[in-house]
N, CA, C and O of each residue as an XYZ file, in Angstrom:
284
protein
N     -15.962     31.104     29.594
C     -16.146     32.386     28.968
C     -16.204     33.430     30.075
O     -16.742     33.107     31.134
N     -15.682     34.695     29.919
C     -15.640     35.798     30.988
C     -17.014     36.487     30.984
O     -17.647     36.884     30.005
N     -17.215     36.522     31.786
C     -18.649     37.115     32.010
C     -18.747     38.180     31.644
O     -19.762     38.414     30.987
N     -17.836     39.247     31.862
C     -17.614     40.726     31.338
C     -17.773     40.882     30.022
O     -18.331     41.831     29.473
N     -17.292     39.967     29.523
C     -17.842     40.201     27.754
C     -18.540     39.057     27.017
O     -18.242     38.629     25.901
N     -19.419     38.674     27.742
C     -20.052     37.332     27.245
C     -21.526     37.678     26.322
O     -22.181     36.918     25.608
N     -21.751     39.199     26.670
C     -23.065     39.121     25.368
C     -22.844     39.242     24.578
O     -23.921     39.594     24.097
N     -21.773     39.260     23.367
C     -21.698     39.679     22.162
C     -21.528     38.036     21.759
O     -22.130     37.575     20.788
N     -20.518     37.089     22.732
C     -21.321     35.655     22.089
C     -22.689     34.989     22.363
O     -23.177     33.898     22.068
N     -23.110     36.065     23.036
C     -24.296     35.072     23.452
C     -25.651     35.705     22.541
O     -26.812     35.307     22.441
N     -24.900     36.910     21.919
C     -25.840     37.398     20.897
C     -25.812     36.278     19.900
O     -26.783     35.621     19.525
N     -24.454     36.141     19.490
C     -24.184     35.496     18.038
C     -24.927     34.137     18.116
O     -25.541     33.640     17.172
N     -24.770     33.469     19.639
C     -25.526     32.210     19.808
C     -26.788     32.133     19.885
O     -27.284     31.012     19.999
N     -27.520     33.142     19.850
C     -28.867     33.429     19.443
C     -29.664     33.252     18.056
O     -30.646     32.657     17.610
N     -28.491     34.260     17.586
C     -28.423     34.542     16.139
C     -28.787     33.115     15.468
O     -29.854     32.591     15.147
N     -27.270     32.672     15.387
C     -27.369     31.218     14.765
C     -27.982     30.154     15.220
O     -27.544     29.105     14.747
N     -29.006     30.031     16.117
C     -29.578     29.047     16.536
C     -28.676     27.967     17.872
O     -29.119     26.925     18.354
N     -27.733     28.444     18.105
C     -26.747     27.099     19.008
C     -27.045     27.480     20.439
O     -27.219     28.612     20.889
N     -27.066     26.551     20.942
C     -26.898     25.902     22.311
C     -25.718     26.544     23.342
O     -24.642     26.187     22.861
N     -25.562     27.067     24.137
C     -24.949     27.928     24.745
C     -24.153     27.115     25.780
O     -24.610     27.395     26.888
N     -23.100     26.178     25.882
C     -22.823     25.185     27.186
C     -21.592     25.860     27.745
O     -20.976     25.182     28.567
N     -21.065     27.167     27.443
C     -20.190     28.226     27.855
C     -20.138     27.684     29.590
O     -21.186     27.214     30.033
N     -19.108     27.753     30.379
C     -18.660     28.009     31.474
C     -18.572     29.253     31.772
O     -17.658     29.798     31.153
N     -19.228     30.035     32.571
C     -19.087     31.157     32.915
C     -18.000     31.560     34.058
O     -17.993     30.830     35.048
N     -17.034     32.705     34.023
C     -15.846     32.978     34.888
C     -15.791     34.509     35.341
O     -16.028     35.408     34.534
N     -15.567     34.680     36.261
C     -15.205     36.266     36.281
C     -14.258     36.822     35.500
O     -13.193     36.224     35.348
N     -14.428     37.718     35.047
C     -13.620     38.793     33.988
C     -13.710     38.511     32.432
O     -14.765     38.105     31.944
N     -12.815     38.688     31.825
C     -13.026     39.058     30.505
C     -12.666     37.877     29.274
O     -11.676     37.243     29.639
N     -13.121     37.452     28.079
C     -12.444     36.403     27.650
C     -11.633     36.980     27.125
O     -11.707     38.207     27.058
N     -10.756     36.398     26.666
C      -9.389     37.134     26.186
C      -9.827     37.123     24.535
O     -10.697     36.465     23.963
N      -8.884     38.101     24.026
C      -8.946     38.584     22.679
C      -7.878     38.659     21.844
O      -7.269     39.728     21.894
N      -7.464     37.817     21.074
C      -6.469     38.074     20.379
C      -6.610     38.537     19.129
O      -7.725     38.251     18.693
N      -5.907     39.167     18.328
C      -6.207     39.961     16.967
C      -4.579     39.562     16.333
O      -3.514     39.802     16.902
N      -4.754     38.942     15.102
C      -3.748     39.485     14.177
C      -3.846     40.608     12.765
O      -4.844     40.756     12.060
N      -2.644     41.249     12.623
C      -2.830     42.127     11.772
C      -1.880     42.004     10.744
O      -0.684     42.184     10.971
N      -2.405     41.649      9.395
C      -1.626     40.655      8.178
C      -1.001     42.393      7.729
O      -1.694     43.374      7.996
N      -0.097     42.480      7.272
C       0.164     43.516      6.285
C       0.472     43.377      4.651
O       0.058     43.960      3.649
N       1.634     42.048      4.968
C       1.724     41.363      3.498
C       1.371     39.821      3.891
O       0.726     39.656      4.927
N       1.766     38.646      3.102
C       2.151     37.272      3.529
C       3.109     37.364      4.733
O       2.874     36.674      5.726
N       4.301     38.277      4.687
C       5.373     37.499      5.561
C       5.074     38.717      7.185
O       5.381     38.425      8.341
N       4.458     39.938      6.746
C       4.647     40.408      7.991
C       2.527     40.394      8.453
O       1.379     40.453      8.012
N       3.439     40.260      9.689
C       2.171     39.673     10.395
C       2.248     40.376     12.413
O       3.086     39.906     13.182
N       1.428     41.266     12.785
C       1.369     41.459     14.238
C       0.732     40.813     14.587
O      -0.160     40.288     13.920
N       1.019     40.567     16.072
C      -0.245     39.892     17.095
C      -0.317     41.165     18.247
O       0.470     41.986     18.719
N      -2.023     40.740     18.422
C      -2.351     41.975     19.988
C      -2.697     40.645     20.197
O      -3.212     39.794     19.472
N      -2.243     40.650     21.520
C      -3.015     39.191     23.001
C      -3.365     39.923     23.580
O      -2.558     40.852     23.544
N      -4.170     40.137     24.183
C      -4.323     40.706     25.683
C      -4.878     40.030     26.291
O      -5.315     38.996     25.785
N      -5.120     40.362     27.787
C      -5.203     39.515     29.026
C      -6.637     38.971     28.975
O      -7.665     39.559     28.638
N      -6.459     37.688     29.397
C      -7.813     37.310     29.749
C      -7.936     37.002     31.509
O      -7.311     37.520     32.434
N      -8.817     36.133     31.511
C      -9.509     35.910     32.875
C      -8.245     34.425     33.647
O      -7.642     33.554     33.020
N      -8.264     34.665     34.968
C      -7.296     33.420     35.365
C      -8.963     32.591     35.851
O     -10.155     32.900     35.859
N      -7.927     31.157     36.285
C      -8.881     30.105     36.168
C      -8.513     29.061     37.898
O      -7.797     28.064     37.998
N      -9.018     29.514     38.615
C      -8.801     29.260     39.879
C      -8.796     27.710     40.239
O      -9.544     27.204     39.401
N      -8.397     26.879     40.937
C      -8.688     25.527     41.196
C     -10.163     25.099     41.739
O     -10.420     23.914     41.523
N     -11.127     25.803     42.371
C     -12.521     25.569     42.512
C     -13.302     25.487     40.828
O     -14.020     24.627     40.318
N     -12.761     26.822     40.303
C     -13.443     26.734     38.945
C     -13.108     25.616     37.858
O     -13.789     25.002     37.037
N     -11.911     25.622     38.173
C     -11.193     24.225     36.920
C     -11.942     22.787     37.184
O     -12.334     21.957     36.364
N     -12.005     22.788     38.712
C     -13.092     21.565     39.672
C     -14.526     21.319     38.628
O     -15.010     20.376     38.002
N     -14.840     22.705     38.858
C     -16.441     22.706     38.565
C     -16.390     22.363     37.395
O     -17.363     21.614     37.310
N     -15.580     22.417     35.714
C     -15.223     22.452     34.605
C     -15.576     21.457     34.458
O     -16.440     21.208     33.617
N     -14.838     20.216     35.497
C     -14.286     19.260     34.781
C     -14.938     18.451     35.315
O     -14.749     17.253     35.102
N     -15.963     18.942     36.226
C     -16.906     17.753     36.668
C     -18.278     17.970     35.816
O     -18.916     16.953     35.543
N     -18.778     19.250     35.373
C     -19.578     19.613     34.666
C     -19.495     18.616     33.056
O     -20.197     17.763     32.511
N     -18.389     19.230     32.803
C     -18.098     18.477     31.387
C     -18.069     16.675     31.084
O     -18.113     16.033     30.035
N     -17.975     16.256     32.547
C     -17.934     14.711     32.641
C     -19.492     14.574     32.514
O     -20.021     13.869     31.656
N     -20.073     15.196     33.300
C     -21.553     14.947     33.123
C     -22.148     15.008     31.984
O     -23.171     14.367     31.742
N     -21.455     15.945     30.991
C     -22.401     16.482     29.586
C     -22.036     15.068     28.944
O     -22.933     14.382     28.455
N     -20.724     14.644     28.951
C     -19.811     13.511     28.239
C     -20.704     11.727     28.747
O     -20.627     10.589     28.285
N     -21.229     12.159     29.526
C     -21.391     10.622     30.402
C     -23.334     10.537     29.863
O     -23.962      9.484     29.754
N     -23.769     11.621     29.672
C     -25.184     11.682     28.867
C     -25.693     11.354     27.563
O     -26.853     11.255     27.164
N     -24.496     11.192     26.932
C     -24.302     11.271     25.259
C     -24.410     10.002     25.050
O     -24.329      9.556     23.906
């Protein structure tokens, strides 16, 4: 999750009671929006999110082995 916009989930994860095991990253999480008009027409906004460096992908995936190897 991008750190730049990480309180509005970390509100909601409050809210609802859950457990927060988010990876934190520099910059922003990305946001995508679609906009239905009828069934067949349909826009997308993407915009940019955060890149994901090889130290951080490291830390990911050793973190996540640990949560996985506790269970």
């Amino acid at each position: 999750m991008g750190e730049d916009n990480s309180a509005d989930f970390e509100q909601m994860f409050n809210k609802h009671g859950l457990e927060d095991k988010f990876h934190r990253v520099d910059g922003k999480t990305r946001i995508n929006v679609k906009i239905t008009e009828t069934e067949a027409d349909v826009t997308d906004l993407n915009f940019l999110g955060y890149q994901i460096n090889p130290q951080v992908w490291q830390q990911f995936v050793t973190d996540s082995f640990g949560l996985l190897f506790r269970l």
